[in-house]
GUDO-600311 format. One record per residue (C-alpha): x, y, z; residue in three letters; residue number from 0. Coordinates in steps of 0.02 Angstrom, whole numbers, plus 50000, padded with zeros to 5 digits. Each point is the difference from the previous one (the first is absolute). Layout:
N
     xx     yy     zz    r    k
      X      Y      Z  ALA  NUM
...
! end
This chain:
329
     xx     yy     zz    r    k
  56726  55857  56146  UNK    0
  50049  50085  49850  UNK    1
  50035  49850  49922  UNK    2
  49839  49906  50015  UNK    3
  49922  50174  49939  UNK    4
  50088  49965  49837  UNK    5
  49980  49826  49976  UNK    6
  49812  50043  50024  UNK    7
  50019  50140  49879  UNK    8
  50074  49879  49868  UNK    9
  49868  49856  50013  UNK   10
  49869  50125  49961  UNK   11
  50094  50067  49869  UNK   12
  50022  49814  49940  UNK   13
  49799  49964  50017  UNK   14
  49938  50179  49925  UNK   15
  50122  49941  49845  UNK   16
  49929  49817  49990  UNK   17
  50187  49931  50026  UNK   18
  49938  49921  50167  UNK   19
  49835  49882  49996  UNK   20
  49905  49974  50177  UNK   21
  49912  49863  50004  UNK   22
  49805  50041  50014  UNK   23
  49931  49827  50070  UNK   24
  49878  50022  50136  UNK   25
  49841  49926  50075  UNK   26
  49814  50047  50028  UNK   27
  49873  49883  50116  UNK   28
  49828  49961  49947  UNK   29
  49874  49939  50135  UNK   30
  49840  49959  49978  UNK   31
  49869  49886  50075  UNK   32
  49886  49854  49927  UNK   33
  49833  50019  50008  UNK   34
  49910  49840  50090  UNK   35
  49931  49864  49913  UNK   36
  49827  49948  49955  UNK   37
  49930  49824  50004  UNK   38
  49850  49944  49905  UNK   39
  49954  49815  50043  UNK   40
  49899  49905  49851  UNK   41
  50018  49826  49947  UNK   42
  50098  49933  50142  UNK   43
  50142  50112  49964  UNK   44
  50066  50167  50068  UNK   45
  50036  50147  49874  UNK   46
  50111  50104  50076  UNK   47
  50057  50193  49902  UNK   48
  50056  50161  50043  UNK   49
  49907  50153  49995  UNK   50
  50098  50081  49833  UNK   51
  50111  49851  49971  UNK   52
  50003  49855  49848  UNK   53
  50011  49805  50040  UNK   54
  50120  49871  49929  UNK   55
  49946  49903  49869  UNK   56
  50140  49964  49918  UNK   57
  50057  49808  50045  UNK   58
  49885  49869  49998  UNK   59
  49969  49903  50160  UNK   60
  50037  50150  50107  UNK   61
  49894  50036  50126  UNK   62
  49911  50193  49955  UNK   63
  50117  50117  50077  UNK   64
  49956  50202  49979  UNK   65
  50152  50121  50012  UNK   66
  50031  50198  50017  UNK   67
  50069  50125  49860  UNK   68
  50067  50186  50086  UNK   69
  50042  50102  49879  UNK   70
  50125  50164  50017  UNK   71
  50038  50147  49861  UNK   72
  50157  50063  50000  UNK   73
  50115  50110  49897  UNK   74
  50080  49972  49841  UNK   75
  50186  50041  50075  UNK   76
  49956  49867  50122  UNK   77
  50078  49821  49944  UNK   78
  49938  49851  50094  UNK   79
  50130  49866  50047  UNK   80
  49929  49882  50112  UNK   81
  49847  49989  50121  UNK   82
  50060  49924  50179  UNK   83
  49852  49914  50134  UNK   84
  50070  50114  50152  UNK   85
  49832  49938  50114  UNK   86
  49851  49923  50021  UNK   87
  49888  49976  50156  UNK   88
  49987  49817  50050  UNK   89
  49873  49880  49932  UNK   90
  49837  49989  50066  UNK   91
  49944  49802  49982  UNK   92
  49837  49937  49953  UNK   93
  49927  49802  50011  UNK   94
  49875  49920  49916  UNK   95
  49988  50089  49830  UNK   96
  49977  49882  49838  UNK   97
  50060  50108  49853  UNK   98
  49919  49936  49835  UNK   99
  50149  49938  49875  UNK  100
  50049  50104  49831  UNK  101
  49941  49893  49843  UNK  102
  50027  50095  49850  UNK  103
  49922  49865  49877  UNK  104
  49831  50030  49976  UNK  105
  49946  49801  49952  UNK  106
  50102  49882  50124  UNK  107
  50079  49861  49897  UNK  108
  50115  49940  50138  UNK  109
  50021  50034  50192  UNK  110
  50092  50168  50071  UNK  111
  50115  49947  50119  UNK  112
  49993  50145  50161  UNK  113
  50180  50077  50031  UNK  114
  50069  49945  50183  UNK  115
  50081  50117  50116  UNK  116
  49960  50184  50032  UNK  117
  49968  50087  49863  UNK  118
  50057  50132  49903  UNK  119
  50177  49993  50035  UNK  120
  50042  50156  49972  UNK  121
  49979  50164  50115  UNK  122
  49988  50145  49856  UNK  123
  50066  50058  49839  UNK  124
  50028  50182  49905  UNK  125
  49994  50062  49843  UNK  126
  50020  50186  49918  UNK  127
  49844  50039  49889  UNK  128
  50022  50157  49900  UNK  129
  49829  50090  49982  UNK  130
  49909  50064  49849  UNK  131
  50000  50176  50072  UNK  132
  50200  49988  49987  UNK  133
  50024  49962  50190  UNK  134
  50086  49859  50082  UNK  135
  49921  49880  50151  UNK  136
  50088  49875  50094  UNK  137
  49866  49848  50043  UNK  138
  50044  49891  50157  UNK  139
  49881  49838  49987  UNK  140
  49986  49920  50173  UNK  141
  49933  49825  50051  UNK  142
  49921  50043  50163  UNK  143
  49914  49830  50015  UNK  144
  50099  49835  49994  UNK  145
  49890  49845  50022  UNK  146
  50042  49820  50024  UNK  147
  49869  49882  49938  UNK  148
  50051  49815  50081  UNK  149
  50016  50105  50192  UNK  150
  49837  50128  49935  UNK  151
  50128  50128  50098  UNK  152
  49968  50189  49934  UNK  153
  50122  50133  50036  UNK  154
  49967  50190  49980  UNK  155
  50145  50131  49987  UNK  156
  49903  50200  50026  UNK  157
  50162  50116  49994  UNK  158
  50148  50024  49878  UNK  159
  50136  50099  49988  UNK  160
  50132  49997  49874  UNK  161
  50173  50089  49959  UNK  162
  50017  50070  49796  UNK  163
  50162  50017  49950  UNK  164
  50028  50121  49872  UNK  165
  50116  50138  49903  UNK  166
  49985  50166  49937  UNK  167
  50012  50011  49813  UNK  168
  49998  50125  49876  UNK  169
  49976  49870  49863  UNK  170
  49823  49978  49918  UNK  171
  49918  49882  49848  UNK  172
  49908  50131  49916  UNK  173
  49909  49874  49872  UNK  174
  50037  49812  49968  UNK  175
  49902  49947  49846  UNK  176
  50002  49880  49873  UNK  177
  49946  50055  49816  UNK  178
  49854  49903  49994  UNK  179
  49871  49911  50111  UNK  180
  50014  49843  49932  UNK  181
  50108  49885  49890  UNK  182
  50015  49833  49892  UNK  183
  50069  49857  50069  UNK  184
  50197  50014  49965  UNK  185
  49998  50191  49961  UNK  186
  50126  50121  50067  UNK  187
  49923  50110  50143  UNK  188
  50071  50181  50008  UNK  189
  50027  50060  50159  UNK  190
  50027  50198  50018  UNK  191
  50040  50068  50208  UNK  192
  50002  50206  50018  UNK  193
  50132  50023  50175  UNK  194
  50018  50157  50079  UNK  195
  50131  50038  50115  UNK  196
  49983  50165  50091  UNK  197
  50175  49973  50115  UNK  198
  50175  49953  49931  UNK  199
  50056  49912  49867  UNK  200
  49997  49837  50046  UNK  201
  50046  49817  49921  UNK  202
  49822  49888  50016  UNK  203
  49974  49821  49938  UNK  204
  49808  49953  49903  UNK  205
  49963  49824  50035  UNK  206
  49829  49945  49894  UNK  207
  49899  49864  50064  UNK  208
  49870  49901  49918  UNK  209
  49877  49927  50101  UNK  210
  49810  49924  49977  UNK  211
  49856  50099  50043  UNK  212
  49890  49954  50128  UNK  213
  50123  49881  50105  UNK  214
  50162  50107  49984  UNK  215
  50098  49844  49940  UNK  216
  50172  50020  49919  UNK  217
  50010  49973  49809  UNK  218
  50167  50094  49952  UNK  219
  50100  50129  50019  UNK  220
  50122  50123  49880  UNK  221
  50179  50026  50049  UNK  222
  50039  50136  50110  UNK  223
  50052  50157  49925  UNK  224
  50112  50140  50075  UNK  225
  49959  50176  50010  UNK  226
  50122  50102  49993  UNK  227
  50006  50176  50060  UNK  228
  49839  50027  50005  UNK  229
  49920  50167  50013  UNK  230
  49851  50109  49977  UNK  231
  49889  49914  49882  UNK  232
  50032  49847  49890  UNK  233
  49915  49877  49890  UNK  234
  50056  49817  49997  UNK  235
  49942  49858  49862  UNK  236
  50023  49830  50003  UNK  237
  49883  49829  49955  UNK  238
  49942  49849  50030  UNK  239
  50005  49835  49901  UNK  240
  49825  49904  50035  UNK  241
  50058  49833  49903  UNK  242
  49946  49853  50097  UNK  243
  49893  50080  50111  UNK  244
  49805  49939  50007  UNK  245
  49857  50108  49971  UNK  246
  49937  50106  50159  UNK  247
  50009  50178  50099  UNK  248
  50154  50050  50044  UNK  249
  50104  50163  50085  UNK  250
  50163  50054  49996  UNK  251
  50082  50068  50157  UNK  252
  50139  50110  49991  UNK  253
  50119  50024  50149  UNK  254
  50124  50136  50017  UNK  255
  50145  49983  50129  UNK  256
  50136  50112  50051  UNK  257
  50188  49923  50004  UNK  258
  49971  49953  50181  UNK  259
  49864  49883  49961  UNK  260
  49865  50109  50073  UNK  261
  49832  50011  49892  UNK  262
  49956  50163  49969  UNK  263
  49867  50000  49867  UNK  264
  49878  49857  49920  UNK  265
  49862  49992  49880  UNK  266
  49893  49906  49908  UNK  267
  49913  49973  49823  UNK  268
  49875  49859  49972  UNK  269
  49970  49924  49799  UNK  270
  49943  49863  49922  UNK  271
  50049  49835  49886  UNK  272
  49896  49956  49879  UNK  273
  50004  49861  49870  UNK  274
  49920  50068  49884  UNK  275
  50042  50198  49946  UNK  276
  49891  50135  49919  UNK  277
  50117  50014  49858  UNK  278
  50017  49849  49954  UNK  279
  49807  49997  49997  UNK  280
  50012  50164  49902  UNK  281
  50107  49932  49875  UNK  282
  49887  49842  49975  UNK  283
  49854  50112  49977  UNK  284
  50091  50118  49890  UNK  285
  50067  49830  49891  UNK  286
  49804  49947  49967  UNK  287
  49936  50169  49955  UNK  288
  50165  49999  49867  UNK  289
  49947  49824  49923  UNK  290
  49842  50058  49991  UNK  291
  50021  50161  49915  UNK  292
  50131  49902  49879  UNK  293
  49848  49865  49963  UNK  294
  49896  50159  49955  UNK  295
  50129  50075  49885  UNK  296
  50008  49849  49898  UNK  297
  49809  49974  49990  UNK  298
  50006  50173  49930  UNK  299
  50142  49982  49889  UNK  300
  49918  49843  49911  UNK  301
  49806  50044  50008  UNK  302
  50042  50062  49813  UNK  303
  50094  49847  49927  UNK  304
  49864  49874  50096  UNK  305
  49859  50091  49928  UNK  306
  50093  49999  49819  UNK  307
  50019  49815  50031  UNK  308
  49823  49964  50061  UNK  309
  49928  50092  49821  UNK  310
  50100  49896  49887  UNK  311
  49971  49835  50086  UNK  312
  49805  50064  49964  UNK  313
  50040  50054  49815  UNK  314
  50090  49829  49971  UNK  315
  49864  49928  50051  UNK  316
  49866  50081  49900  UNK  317
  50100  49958  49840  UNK  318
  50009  49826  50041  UNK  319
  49820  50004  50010  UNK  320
  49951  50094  49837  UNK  321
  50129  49885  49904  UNK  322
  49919  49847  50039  UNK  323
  49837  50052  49994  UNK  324
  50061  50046  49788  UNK  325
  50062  49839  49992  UNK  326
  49834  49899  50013  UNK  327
  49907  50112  49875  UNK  328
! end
């Protein structure tokens, strides 16, 4: 008895010191129900949305799916790893709907072939937005309504529930900024992250991501860099090279992760490339207002020596005159 008294004794002695990590994974459930459909009938075809939802618009041929966003704040100390479908009730099925198909192109130069099968494919997604206010949301997007357009089959899915696995983390991105909002084409962007770390001194790793705005697309990435020891408050620099990369929107995310691989802090920065850059404008301008000032200068600087010319070209020729006009008399 005594015994397991002081082994007790000497794991909290190990904990209280920070010698001895727990692990702090756990899980939260979100349910939440989809509100039912509407159906507006007009042209032959069946528009179908959800009260509070968005459709799909996204692939052309689809048929016009709508879809669900939930949205959940959390705390900063809380670090999402993964978003698990634990349950959802079982379809309800619908016949005899005719979905109108997506066509993004506004004058039809060919035909749209309609996608086969039941469509979307895909039962939900997540993402972590971080808010203006400073706050953090996890948004689970659901595709309550899968259609099939050969069959005209609908199926409805009302309830979710899903499992969040996350840790506890004492690690925060204070600011991640770069210097400037945007840049020129094959400039250098600076990239400048604030982290705070409230707990222990622990080694992190910064991965920096560079993907397009608007689709989330992959463009690059920087090598990952070790932390080391971090603590308190710290500032970390570091840059991208934009050579070879087309004009557009863009936003870098950066990704801190712990030496088990867990993610326990992201962020990100939007900017822009541009071809053409307000200094090099600047300078341009700045060149032609120098040429002309140096025109003006010289105008000035031989007004005198013109006008002396201009008077003895006159003179000359007033002699001229007078001499031949002695010569006949």
């Amino acid at each position: 008895m005594f015994k397991k008294i002081a082994v007790i004794i000497v794991v909290l002695i190990l904990i209280l010191t920070g010698n001895l990590y727990i692990s702090a994974n756990s899980a939260l459930y979100v349910e939440f129900e989809v509100p039912e459909y509407t159906i507006i009938e007009t042209g032959g075809y069946d528009y179908i949305d959800i009260p509070g939802g968005d459709v799909l618009l996204g692939e052309e041929g689809s048929p016009r799916i709508p879809y669900y966003s939930y949205s959940v704040e959390y705390e900063y100390n809380y670090a999402i790893q993964d978003v698990i479908l634990n349950e959802r009730t079982s379809a309800e099925t619908n016949v005899g709907f005719n979905l109108p198909m997506v066509i993004q192109q506004w004058t039809i130069t060919k035909s749209v072939e309609p996608k086969t099968g039941w469509y979307p494919d895909i039962d939900f997604e997540w993402e972590i937005v971080h808010n203006a206010d400073g706050s953090n949301s996890l948004d689970i997007v659901v595709y309550p309504v899968k259609y099939n357009p050969q069959t005209k089959e609908l199926l409805f899915y009302r309830h979710y529930s899903f499992m969040v696995d996350y840790i506890l983390t004492e690690v925060e991105i204070l600011s991640f900024k770069t210097d400037k909002p945007t840049y020129q084409c094959g400039e250098k962007v600076e990239i400048n992250a604030e982290i705070s770390n409230a707990g222990n001194a622990q080694d992190l790793y910064m991965d920096v991501i560079i993907r397009l705005y608007g689709s989330d697309n992959y463009v690059d990435s920087l090598e990952i860099r070790q932390l080391k020891n971090v603590t308190g408050n710290c500032s970390v620099n570091t840059q991208w090279d934009s050579r070879a990369i087309e004009p557009g929107n863009y936003y870098a995310e950066m990704i801190l992760t712990d030496i088990e691989g867990n993610i326990i802090a992201s962020k990100n920065e939007g900017f822009a490339l541009s071809q053409f850059s307000s200094t090099s404008t600047t300078q341009t301008d700045s060149t032609s207002a120098e040429d002309k000032n140096s025109i003006l200068d010289w105008l000035k600087d031989s007004i005198i020596w013109i006008i002396g010319v201009f008077i003895a070209v006159i003179l000359l020729v007033i002699i001229i005159i007078v001499l031949k006009h002695k010569s006949k008399h």
